[in-house]
N, CA, C and O of each residue as an XYZ file, in Angstrom:
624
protein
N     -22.074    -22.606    -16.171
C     -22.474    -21.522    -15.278
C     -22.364    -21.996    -13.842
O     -22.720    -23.107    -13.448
N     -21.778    -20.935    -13.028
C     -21.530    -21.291    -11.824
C     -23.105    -21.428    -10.691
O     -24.044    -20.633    -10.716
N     -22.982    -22.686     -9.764
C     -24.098    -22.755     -9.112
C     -24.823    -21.558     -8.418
O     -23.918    -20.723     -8.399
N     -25.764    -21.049     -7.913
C     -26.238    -20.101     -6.834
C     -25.861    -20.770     -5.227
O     -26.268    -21.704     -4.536
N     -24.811    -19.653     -5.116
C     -25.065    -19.891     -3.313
C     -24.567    -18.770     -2.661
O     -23.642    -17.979     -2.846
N     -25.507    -18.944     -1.791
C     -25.708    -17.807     -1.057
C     -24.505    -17.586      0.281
O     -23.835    -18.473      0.811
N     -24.507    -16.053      0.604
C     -23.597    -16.287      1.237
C     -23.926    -16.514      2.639
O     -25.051    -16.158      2.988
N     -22.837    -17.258      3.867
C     -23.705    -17.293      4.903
C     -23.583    -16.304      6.295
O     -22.905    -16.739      7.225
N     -24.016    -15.434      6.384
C     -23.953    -14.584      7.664
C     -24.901    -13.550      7.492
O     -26.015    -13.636      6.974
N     -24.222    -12.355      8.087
C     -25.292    -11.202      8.246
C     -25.199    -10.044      6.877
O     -24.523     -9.037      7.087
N     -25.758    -10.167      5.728
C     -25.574     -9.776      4.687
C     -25.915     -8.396      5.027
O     -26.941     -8.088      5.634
N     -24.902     -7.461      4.563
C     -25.065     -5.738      4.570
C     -25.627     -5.253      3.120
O     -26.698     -4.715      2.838
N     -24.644     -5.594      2.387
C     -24.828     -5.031      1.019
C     -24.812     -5.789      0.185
O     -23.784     -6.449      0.038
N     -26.188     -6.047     -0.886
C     -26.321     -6.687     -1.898
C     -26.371     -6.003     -2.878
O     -27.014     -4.968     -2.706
N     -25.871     -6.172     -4.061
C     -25.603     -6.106     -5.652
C     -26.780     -6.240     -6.642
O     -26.551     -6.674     -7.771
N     -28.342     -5.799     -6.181
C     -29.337     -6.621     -7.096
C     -29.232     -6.657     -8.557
O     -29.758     -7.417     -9.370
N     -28.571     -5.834     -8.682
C     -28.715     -5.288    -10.418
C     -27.657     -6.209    -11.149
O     -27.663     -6.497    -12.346
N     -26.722     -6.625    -10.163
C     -25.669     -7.753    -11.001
C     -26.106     -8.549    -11.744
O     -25.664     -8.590    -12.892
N     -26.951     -9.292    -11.389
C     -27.339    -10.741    -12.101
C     -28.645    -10.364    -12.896
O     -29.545    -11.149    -13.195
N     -28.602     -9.388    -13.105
C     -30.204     -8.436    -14.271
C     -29.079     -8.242    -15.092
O     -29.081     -8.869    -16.151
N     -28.118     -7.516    -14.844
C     -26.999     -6.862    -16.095
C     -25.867     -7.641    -16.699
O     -25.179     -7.243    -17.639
N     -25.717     -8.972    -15.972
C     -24.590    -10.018    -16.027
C     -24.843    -11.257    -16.263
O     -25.887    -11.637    -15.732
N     -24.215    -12.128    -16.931
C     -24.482    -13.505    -16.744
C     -23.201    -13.731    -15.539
O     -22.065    -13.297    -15.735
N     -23.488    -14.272    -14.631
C     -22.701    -14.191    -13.102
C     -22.120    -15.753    -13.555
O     -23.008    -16.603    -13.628
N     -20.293    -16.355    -13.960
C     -20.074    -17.168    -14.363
C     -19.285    -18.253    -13.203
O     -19.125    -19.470    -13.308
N     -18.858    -17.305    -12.052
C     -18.461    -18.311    -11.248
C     -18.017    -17.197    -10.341
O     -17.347    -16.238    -10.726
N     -18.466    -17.403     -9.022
C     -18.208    -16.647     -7.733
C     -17.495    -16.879     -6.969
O     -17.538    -18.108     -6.919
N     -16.574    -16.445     -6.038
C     -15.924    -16.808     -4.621
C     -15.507    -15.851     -3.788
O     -15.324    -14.690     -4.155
N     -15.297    -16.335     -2.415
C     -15.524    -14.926     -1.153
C     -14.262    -14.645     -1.206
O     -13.373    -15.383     -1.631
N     -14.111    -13.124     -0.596
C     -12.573    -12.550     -0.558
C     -12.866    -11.719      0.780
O     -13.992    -11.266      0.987
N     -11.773    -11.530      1.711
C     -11.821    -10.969      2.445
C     -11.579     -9.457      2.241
O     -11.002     -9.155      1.196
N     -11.984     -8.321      3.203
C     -11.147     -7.095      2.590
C     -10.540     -6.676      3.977
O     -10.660     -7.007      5.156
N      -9.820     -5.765      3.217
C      -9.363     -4.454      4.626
C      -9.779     -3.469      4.647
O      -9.875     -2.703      3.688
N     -10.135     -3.271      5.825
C     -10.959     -2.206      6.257
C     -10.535     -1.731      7.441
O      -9.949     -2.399      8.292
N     -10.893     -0.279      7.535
C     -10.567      0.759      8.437
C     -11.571      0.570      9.921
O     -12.610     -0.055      9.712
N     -11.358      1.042     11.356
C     -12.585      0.431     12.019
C     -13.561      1.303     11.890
O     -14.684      0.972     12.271
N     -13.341      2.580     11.333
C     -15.104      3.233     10.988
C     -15.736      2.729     10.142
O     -16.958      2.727      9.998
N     -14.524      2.022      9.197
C     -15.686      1.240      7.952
C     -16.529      0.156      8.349
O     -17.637     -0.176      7.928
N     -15.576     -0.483      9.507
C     -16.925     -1.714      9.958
C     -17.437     -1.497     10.677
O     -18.040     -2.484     11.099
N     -17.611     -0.679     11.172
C     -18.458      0.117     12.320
C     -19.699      0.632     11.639
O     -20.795      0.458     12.171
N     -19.561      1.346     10.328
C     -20.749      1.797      9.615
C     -21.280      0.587      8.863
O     -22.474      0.548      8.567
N     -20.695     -0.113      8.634
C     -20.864     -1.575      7.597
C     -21.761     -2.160      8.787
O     -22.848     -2.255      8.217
N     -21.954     -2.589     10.040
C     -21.865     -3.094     11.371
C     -23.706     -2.049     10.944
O     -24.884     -2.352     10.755
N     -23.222     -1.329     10.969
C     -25.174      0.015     10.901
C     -25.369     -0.290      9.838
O     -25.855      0.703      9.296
N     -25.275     -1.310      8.941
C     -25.827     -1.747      7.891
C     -26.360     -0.613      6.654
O     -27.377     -0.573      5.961
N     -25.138      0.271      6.757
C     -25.442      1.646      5.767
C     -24.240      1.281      4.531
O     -23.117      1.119      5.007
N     -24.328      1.148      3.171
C     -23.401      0.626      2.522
C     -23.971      0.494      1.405
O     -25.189      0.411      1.563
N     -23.640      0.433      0.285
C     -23.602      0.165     -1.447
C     -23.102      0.118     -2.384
O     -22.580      1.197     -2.664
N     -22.900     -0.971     -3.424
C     -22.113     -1.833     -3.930
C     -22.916     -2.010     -5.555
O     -22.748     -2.962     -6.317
N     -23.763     -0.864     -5.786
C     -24.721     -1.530     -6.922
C     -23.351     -0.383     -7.979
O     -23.104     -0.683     -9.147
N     -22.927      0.361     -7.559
C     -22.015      0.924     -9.063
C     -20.268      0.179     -9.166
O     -19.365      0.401     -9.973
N     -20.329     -0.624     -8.132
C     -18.939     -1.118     -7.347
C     -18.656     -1.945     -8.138
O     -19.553     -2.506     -8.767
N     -17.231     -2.282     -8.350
C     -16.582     -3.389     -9.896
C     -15.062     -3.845     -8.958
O     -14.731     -3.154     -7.994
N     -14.335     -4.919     -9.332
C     -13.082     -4.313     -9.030
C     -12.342     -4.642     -9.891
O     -12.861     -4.904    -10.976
N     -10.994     -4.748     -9.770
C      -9.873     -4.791    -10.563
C      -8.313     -5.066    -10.128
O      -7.877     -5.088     -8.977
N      -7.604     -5.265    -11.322
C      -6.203     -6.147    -10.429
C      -5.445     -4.709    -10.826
O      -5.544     -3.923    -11.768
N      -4.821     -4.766     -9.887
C      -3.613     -3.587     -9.850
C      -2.709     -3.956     -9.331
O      -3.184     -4.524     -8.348
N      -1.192     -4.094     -9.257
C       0.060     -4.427     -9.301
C      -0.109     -5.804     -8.494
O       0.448     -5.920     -7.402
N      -1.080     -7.126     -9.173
C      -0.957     -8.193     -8.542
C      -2.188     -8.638     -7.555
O      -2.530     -9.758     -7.173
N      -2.745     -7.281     -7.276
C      -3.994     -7.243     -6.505
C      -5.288     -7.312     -6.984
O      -5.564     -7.143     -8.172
N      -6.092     -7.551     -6.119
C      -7.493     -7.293     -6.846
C      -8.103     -6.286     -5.560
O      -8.250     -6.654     -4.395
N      -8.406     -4.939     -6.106
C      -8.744     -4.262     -5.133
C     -11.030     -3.518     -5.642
O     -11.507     -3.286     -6.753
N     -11.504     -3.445     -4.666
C     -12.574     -3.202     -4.797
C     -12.679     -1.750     -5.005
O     -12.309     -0.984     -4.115
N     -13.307     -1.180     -6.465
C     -13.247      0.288     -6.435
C     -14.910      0.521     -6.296
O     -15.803     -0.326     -6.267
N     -14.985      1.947     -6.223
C     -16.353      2.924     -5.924
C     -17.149      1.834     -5.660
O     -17.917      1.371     -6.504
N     -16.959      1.167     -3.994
C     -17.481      0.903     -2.975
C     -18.045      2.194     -2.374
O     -17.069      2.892     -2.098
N     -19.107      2.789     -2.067
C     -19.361      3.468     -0.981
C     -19.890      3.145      0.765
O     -20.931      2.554      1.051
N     -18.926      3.675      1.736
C     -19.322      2.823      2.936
C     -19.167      4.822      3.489
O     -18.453      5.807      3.297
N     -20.439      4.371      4.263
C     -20.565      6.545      4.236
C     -19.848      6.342      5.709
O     -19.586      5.285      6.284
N     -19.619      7.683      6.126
C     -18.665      7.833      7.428
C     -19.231      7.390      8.585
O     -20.394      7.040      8.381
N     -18.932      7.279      9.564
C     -19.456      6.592     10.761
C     -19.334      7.978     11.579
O     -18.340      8.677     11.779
N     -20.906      8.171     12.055
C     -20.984      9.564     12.632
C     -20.151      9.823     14.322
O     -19.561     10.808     14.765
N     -20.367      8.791     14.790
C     -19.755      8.552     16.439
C     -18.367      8.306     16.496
O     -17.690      8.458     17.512
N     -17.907      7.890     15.303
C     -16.042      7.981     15.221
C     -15.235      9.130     15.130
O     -15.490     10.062     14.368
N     -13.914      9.074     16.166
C     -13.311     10.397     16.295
C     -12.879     11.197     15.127
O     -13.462     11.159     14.044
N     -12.086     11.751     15.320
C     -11.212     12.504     14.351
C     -11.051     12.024     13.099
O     -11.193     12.560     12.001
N     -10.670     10.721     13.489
C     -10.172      9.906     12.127
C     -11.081      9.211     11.288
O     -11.349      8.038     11.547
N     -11.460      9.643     10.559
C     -12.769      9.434      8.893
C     -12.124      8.486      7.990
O     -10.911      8.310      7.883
N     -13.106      7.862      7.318
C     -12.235      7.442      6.157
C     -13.202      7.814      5.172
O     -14.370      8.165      5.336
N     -12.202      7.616      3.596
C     -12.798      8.306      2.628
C     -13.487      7.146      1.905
O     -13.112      6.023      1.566
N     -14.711      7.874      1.787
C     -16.421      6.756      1.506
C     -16.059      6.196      0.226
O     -15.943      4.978      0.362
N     -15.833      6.560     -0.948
C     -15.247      5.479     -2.117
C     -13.817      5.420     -2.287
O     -13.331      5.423     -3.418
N     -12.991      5.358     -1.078
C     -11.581      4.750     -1.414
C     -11.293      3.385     -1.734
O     -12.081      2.591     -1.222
N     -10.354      2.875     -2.459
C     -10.199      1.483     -2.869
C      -9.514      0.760     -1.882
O      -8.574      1.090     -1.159
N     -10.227     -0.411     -1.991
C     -10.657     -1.201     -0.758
C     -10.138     -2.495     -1.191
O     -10.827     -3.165     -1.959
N      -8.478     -3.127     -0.602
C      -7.762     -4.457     -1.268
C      -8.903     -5.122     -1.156
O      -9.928     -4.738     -0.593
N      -8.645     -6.453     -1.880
C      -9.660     -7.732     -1.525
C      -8.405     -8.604     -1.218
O      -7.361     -8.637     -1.869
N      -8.821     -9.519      0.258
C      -7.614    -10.590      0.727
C      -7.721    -11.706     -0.248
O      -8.869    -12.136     -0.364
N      -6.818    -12.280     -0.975
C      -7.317    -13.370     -2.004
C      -5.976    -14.162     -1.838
O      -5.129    -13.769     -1.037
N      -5.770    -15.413     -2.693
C      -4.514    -16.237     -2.343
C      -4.262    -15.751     -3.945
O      -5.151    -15.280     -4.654
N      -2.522    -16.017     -4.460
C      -1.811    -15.458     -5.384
C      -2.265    -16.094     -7.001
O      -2.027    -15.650     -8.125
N      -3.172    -17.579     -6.444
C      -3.984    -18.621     -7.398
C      -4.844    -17.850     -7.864
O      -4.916    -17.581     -9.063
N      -6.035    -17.140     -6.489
C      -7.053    -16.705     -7.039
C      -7.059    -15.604     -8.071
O      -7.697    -15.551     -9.122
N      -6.051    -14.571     -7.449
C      -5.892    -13.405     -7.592
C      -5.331    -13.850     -9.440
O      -6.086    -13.424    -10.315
N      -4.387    -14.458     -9.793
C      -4.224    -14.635    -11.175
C      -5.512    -15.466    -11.816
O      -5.213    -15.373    -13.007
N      -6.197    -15.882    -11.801
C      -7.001    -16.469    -11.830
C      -8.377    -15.832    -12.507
O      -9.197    -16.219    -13.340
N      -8.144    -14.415    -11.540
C      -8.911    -13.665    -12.136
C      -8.894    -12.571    -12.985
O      -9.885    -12.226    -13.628
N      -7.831    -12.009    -13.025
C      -6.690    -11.356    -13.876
C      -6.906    -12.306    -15.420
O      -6.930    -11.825    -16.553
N      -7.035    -13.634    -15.076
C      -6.855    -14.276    -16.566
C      -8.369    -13.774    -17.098
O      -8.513    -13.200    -18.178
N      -9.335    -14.036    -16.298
C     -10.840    -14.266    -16.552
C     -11.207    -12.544    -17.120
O     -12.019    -12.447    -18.041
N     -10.676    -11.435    -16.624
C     -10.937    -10.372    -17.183
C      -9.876    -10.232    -18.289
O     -10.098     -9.295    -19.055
N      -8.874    -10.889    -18.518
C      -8.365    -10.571    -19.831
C      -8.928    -11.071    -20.886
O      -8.457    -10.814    -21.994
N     -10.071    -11.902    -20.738
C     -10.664    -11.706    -21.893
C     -11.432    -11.232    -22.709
O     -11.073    -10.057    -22.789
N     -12.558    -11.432    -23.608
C     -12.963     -9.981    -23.756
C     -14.373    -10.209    -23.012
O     -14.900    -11.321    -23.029
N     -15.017     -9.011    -22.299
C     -15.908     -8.585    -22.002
C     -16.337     -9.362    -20.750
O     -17.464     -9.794    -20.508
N     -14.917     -9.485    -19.784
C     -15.505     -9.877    -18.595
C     -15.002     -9.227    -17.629
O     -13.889     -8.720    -17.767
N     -15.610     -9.120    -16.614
C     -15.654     -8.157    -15.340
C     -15.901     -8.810    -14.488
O     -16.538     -9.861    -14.426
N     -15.026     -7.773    -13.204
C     -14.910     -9.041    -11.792
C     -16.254     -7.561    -10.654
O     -16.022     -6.433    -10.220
N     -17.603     -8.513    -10.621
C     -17.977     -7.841     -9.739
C     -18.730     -8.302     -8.065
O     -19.383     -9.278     -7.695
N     -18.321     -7.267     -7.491
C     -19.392     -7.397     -6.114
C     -20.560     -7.874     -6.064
O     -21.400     -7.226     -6.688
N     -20.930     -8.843     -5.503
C     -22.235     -9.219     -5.562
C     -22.832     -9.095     -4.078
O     -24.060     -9.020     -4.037
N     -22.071     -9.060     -2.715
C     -22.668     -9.116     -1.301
C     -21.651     -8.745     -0.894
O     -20.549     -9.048     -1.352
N     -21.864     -8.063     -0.011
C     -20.520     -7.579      1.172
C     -21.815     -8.241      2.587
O     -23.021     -8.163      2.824
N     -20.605     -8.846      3.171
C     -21.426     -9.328      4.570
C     -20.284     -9.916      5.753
O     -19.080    -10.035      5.523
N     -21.025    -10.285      7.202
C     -20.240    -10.495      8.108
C     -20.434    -12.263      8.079
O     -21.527    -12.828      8.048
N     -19.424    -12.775      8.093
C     -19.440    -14.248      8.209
C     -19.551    -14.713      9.879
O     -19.301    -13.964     10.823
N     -19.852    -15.690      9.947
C     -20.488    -16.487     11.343
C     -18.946    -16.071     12.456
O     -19.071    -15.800     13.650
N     -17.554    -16.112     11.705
C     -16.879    -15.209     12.724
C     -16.483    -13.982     12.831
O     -15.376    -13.616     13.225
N     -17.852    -12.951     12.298
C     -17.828    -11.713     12.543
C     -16.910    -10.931     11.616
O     -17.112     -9.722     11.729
N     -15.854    -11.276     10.633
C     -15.436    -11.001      9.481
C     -15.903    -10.428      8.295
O     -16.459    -11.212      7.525
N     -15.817     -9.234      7.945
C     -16.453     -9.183      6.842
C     -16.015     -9.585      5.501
O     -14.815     -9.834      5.385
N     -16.816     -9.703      4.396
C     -16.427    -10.673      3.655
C     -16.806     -9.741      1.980
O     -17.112     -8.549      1.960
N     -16.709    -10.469      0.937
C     -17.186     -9.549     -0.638
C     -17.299    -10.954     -0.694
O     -16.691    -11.891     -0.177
N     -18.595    -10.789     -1.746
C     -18.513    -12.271     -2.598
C     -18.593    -11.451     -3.858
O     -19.424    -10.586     -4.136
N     -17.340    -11.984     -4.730
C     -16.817    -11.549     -5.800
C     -17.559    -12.520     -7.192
O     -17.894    -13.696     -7.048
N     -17.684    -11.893     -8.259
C     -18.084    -13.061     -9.719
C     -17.782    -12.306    -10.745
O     -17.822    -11.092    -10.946
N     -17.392    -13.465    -11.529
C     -16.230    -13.218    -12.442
C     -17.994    -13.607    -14.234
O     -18.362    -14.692    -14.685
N     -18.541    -12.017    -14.654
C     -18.961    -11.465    -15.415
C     -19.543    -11.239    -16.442
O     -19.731    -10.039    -16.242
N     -20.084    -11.465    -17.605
C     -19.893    -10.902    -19.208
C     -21.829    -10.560    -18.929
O     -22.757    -11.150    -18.375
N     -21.633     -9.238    -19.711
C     -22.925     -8.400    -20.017
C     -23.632     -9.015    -20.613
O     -23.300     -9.925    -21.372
N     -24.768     -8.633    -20.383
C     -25.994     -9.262    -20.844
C     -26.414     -8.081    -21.771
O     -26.696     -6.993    -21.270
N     -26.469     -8.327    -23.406
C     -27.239     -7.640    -23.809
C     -28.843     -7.558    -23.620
O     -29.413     -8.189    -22.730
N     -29.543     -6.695    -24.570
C     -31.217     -6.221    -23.689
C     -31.730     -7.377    -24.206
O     -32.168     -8.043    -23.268
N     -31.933     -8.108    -25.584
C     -32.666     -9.512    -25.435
C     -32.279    -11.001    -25.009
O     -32.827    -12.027    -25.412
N     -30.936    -10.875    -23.869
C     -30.986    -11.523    -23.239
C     -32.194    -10.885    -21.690
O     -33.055    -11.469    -21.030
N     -31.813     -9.899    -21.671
C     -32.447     -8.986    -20.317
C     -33.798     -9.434    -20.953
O     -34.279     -8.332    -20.689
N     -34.478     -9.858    -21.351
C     -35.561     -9.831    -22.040
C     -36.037    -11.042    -21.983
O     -37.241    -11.227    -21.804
N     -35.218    -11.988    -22.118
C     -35.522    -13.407    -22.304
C     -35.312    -13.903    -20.515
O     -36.028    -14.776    -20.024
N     -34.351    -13.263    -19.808
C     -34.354    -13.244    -18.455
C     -35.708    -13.151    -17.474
O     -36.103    -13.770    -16.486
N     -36.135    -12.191    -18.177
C     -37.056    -11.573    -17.749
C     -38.642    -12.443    -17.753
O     -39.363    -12.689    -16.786
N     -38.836    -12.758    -19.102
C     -39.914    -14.192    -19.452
C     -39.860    -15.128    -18.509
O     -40.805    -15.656    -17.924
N     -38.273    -15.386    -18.332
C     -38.210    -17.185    -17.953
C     -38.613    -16.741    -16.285
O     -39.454    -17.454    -15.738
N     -38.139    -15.809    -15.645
C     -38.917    -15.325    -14.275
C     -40.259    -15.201    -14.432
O     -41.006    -16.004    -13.872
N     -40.610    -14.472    -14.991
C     -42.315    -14.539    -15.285
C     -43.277    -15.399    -15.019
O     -44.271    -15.456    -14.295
N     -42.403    -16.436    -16.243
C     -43.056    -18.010    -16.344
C     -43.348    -18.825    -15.116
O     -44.451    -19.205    -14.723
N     -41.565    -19.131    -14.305
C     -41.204    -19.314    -13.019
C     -42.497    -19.072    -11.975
O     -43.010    -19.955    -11.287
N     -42.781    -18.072    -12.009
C     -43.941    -17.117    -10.998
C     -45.186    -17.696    -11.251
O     -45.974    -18.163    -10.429
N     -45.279    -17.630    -12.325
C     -46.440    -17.786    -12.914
C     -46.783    -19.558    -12.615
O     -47.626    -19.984    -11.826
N     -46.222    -20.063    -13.153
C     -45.623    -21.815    -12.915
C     -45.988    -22.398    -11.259
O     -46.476    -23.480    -10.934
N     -45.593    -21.348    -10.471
C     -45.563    -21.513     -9.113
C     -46.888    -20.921     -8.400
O     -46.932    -21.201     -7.202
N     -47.979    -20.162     -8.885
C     -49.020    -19.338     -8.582
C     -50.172    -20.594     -9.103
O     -51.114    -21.006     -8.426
N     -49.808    -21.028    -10.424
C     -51.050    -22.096    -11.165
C     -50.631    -23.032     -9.801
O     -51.350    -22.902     -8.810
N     -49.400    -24.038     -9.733
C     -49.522    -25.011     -8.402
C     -50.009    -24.319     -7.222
O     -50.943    -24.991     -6.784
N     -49.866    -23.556     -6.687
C     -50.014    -23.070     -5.464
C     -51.998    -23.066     -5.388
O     -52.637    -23.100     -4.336
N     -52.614    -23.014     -6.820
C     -53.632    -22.934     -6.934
C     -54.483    -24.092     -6.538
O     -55.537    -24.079     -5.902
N     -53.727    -25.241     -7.111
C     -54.059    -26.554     -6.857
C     -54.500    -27.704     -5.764
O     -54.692    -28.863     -6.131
């Protein structure tokens, strides 16, 4: 299982439900393209990524039903709030992950959309497999415990 790390800048949109519904097996950042109302509204920290997945299409890995809502102060030109959204990746990664969803029952998802320290925005992508409910269950205990574990010391 891949380590936890966090990403580093000004985080917009987090994924909470990923790692409740997923065992999250190994992560890495991808850049995207974006329109300038999208980072302009991304920038107003209005954005969500909890139904968002993506997928490879002719070689690509592009981010689908992203919603980034319209940016009210931008002219004429709108963009459309769940259009698919490339992810910048190198031709390694991009097969790489193509292999990891061809197998069975894994999925490449969004976990943070955020601005990196040079103002870039960024996806941190992880590569998947579902958690059935008594894993969700047993997830759920070992947090408990965790809490609980940390409340008895804190007592001390």
């Amino acid at each position: 299982m891949a380590k936890k790390t966090e990403p580093a800048g000004n985080i917009v949109a987090r994924n909470r439900r990923a790692r409740h519904d997923y065992f999250i097996e190994e992560t890495l950042e991808a850049g995207l393209v974006l329109l300038g109302s999208e980072v302009k509204s991304l920038r107003a920290g209005r954005a969500s990524i909890e139904e968002a997945y993506a997928a490879e299409k002719d070689g690509e890995i592009f981010l689908l039903n992203t919603y980034i809502p319209e940016y009210s102060s931008a002219s004429i030109s709108q963009h459309e709030t769940r259009r698919p959204r490339k992810a910048l990746l190198r031709k390694r990664e991009v097969r790489k992950l193509a292999d990891a969803v061809g197998r069975e029952g894994r999925t490449i998802v969004p976990l943070a959309i955020y601005f990196n320290k040079r103002g870039l925005a960024k996806v941190e992508l992880g590569v998947a497999t579902g958690k059935r409910k008594y894993d969700k269950r047993q997830s759920a205990k070992a947090h408990d415990w965790k809490r609980d574990q940390a409340r008895i010391m804190r007592g001390r």
